[in-house]
DRENFI-947595 format. One line per field, with one value per atom (N, C-alpha, C, O): residue in three letters; atom name; x negated, y, z. Coordinates in Angstrom, 1 decimal. Example, Ala and Ser with C-alpha at 12.3 -4.5 7.8 and 13.67 -1.06 7.14 Angstrom:
BEGIN
residuo <- c(ALA,ALA,ALA,ALA,SER,SER,SER,SER) $
atomo <- c(N,CA,C,O,N,CA,C,O) $
X <- c(-13.2,-12.3,-13.2,-14.2,-12.8,-13.7,-12.9,-13.4) $
Y <- c(-5.7,-4.5,-3.3,-3.3,-2.2,-1.1,0.0,1.1) $
Z <- c(7.8,7.8,7.8,8.5,7.1,7.1,7.9,8.0) $
This chain:
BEGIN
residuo <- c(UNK,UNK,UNK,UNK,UNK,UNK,UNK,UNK,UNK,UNK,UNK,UNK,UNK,UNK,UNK,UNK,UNK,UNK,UNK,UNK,UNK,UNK,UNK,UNK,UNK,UNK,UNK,UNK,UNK,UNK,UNK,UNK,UNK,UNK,UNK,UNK,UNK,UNK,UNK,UNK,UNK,UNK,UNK,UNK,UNK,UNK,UNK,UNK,UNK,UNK,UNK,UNK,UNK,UNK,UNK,UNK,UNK,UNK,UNK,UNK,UNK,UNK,UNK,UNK,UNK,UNK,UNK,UNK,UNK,UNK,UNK,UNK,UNK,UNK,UNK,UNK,UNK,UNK,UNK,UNK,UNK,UNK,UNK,UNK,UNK,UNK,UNK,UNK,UNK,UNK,UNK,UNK,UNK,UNK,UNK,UNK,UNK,UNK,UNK,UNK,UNK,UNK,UNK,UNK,UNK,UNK,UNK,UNK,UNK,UNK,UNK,UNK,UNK,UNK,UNK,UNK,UNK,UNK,UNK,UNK,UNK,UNK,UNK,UNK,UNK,UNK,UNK,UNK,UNK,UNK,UNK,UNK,UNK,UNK,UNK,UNK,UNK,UNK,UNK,UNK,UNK,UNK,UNK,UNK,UNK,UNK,UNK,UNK,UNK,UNK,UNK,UNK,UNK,UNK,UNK,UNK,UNK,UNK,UNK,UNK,UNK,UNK,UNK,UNK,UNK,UNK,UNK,UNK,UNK,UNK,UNK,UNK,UNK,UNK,UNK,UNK,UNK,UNK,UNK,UNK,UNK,UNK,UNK,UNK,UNK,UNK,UNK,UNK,UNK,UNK,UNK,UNK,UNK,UNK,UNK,UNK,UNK,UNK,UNK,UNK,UNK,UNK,UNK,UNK,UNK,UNK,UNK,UNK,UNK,UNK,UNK,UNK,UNK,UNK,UNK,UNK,UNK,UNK,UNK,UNK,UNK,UNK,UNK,UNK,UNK,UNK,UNK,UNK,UNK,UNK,UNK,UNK,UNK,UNK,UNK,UNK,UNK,UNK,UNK,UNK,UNK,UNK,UNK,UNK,UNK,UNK,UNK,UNK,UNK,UNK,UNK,UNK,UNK,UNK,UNK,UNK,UNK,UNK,UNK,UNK,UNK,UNK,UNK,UNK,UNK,UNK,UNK,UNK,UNK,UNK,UNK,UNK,UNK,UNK,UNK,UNK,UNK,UNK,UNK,UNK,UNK,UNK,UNK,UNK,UNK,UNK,UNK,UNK,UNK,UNK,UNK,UNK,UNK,UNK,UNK,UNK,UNK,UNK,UNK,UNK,UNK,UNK,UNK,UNK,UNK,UNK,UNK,UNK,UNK,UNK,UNK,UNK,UNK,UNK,UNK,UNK,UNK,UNK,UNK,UNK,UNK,UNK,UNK,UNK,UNK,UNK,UNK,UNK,UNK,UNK,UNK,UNK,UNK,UNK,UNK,UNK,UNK,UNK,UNK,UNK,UNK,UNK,UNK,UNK,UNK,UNK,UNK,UNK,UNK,UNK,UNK,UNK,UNK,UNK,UNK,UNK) $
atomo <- c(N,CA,C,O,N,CA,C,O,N,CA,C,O,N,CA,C,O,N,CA,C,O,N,CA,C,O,N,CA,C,O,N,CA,C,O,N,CA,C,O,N,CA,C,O,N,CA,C,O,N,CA,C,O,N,CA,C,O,N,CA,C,O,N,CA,C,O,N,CA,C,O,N,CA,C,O,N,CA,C,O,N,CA,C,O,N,CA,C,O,N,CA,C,O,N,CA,C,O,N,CA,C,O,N,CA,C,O,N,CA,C,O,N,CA,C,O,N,CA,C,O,N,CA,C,O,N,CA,C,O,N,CA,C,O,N,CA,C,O,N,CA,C,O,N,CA,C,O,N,CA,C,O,N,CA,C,O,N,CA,C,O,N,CA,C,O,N,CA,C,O,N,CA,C,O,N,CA,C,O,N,CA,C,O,N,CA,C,O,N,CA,C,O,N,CA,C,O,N,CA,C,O,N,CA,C,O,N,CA,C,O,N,CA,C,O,N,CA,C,O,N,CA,C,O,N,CA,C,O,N,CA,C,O,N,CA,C,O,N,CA,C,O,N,CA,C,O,N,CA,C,O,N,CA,C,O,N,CA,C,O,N,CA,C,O,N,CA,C,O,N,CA,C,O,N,CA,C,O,N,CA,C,O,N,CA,C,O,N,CA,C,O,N,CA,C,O,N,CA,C,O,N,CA,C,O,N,CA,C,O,N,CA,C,O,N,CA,C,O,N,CA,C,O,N,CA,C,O,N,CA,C,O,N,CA,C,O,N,CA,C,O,N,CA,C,O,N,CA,C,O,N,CA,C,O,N,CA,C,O,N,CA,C,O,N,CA,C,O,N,CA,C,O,N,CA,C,O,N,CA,C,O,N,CA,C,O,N,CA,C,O,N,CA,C,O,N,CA,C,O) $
X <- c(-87.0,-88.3,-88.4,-87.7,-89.0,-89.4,-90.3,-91.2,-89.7,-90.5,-91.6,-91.7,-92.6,-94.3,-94.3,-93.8,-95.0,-95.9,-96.8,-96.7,-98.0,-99.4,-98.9,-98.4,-98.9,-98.9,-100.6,-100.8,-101.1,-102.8,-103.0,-102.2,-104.8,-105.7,-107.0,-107.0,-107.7,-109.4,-110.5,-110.6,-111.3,-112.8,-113.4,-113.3,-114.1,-115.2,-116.6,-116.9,-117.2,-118.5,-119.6,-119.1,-121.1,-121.4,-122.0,-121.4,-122.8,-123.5,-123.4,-124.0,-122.3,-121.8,-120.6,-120.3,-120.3,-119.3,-117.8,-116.8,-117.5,-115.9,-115.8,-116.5,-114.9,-114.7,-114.0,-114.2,-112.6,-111.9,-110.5,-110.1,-109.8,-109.0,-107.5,-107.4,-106.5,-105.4,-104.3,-104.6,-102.9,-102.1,-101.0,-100.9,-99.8,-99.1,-97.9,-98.0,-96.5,-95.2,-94.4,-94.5,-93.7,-93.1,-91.7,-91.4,-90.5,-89.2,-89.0,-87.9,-89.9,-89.4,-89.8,-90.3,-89.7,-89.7,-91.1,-91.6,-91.7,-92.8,-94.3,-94.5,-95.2,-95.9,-97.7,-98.1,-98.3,-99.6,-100.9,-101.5,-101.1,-102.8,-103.7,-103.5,-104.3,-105.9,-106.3,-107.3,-105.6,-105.7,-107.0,-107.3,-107.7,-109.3,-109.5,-109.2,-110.3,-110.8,-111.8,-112.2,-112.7,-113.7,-114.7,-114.4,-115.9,-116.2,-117.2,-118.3,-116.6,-117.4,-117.7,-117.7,-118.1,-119.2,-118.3,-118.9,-117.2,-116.2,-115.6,-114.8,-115.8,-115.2,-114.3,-114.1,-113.9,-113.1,-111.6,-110.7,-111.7,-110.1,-109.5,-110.2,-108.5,-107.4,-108.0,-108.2,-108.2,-108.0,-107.2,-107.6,-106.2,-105.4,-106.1,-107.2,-105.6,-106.2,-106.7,-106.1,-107.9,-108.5,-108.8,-108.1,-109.6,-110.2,-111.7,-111.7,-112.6,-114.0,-113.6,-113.2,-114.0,-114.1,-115.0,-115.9,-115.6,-116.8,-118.3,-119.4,-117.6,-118.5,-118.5,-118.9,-118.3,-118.4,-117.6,-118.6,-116.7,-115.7,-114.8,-114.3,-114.3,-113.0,-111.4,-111.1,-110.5,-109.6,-107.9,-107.6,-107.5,-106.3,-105.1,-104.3,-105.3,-104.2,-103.0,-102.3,-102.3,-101.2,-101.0,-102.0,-100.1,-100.1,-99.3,-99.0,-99.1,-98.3,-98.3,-99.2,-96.8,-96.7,-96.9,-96.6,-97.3,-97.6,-96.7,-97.0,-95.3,-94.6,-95.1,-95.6,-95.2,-95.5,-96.9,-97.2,-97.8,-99.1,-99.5,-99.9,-99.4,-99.3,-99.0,-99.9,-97.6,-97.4,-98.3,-98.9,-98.6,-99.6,-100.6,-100.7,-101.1,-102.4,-102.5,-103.3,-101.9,-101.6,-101.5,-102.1,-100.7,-100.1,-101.2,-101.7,-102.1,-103.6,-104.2,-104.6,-104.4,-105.7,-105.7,-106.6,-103.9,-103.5,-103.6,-103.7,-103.6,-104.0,-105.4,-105.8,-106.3,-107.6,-108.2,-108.9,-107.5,-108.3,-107.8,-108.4,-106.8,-106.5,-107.3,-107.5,-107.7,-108.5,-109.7,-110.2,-110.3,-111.8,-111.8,-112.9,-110.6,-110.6,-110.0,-109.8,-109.6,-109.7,-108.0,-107.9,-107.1,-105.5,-105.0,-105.2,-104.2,-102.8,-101.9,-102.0,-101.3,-100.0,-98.9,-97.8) $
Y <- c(78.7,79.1,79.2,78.4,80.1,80.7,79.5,79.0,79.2,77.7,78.4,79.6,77.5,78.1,76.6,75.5,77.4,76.2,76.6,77.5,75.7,76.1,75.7,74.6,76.5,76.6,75.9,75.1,76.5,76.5,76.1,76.1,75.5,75.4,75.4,74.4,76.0,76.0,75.8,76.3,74.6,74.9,76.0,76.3,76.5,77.6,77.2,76.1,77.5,76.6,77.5,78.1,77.4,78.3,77.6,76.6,78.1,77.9,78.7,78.6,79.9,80.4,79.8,78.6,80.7,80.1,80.3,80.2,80.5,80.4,78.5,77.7,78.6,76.9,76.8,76.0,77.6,77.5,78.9,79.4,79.3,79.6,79.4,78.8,79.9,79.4,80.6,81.8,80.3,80.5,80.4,79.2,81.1,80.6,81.3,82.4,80.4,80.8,81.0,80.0,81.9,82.1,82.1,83.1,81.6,81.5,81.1,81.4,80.5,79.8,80.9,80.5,82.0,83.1,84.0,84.5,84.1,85.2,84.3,83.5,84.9,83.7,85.0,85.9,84.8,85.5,84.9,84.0,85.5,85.1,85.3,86.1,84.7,85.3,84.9,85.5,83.8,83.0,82.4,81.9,82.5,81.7,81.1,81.5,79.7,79.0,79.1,79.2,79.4,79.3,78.9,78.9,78.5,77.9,78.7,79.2,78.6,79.3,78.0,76.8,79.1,78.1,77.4,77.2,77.1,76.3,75.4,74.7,75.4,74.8,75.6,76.8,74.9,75.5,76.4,75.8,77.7,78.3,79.5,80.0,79.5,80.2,81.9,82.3,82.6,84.0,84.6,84.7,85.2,86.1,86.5,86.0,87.3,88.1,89.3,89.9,89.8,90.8,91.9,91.8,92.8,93.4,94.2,94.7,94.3,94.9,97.1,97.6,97.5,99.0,99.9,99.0,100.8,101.3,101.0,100.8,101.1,101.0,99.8,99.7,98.8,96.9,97.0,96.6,97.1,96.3,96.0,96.5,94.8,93.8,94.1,94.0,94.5,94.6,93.6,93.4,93.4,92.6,93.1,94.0,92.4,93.2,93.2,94.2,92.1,91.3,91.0,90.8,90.9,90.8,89.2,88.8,88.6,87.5,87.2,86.7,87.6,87.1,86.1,85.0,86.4,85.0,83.8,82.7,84.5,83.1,82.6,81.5,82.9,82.1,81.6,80.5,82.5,82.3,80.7,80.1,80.2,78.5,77.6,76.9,77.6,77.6,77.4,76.3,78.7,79.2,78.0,77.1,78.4,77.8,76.1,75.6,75.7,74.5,73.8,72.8,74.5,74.0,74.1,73.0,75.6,75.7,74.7,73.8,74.8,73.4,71.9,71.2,71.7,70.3,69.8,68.7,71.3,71.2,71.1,70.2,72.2,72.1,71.0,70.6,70.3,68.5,67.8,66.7,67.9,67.0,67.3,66.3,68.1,68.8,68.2,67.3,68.6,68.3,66.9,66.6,65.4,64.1,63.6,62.4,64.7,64.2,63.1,61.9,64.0,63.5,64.3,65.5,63.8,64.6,64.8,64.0,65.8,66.1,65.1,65.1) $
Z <- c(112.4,112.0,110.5,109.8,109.8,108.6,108.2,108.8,106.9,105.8,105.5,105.2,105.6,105.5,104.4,104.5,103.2,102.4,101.9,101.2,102.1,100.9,99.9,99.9,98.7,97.6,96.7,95.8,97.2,96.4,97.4,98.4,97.2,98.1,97.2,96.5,97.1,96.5,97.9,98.9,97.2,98.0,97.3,96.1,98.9,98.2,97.5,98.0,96.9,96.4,97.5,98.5,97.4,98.0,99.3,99.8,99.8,101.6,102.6,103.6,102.1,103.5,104.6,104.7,105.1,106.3,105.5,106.3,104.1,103.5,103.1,102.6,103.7,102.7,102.1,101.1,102.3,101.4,101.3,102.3,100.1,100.2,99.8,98.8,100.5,100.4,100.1,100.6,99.4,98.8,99.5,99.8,100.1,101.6,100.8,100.3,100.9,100.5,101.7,102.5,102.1,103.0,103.2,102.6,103.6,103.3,101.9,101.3,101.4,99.8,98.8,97.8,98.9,97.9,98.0,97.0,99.4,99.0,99.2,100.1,98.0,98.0,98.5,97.6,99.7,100.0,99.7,100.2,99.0,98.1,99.5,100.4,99.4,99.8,101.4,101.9,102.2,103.4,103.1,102.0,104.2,104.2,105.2,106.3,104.6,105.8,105.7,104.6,106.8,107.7,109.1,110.3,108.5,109.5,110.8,110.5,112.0,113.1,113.8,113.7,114.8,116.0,116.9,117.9,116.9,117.4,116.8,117.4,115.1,114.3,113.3,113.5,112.3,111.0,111.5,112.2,111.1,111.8,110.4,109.5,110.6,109.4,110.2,111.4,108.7,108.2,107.5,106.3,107.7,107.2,106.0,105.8,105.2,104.1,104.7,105.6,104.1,104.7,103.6,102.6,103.5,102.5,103.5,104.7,102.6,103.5,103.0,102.0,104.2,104.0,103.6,103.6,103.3,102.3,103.5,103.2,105.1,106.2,106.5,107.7,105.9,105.6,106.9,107.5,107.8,108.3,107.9,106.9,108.5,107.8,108.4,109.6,107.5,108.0,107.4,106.3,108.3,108.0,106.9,107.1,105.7,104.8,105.1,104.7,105.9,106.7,107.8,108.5,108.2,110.0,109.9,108.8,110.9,110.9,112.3,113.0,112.9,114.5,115.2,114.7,116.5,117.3,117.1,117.3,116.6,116.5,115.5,115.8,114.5,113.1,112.8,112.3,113.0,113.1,113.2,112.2,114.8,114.6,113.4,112.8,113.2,111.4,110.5,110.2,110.1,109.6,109.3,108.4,110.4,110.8,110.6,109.9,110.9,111.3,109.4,109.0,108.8,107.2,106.7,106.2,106.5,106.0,106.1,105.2,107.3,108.0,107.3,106.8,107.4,107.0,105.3,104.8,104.6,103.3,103.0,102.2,103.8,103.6,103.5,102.6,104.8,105.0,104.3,104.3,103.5,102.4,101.3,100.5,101.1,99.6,100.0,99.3,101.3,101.1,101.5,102.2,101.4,101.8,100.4,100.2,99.4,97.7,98.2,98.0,98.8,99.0,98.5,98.7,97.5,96.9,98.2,99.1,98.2,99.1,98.7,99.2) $
């Protein structure tokens, strides 16, 4: 499996549903800005990078396959909750 690491992690300030965004290195060398956490009606879940279209829909700047995705998700999350419980990694 392909090395996943958060690099960054920022809380979002603010009273919407962003909480935070994240910074994701991939195989050691390529590093994707712009991963967001967010909170829905099921609880906090990982967002790809997106960008909005002139007709305000959201579209995926990146793709990241079902294999890796878990990954993914999983590293975000584990960073997020260290940031907003004030843990160094």
């Amino acid at each position: 499996m392909m090395e996943v690491e958060v690099v960054d992690i920022r809380k979002a300030s603010g009273e919407g549903k962003l909480r935070a965004f994240a910074d994701v290195k991939f195989g050691g060398s390529l590093i994707v800005k712009g991963f967001c956490v967010l909170e829905g009606v099921k609880g906090a879940f990982v967002r790809v990078p997106s960008k909005s279209t002139k007709d305000g829909r959201w579209l995926d700047t990146i793709a990241v396959d079902d294999f890796l995705k878990p990954e993914v998700e999983t590293k975000v999350m584990e960073a997020y909750e260290r940031e907003v419980d004030g843990v160094d990694s």
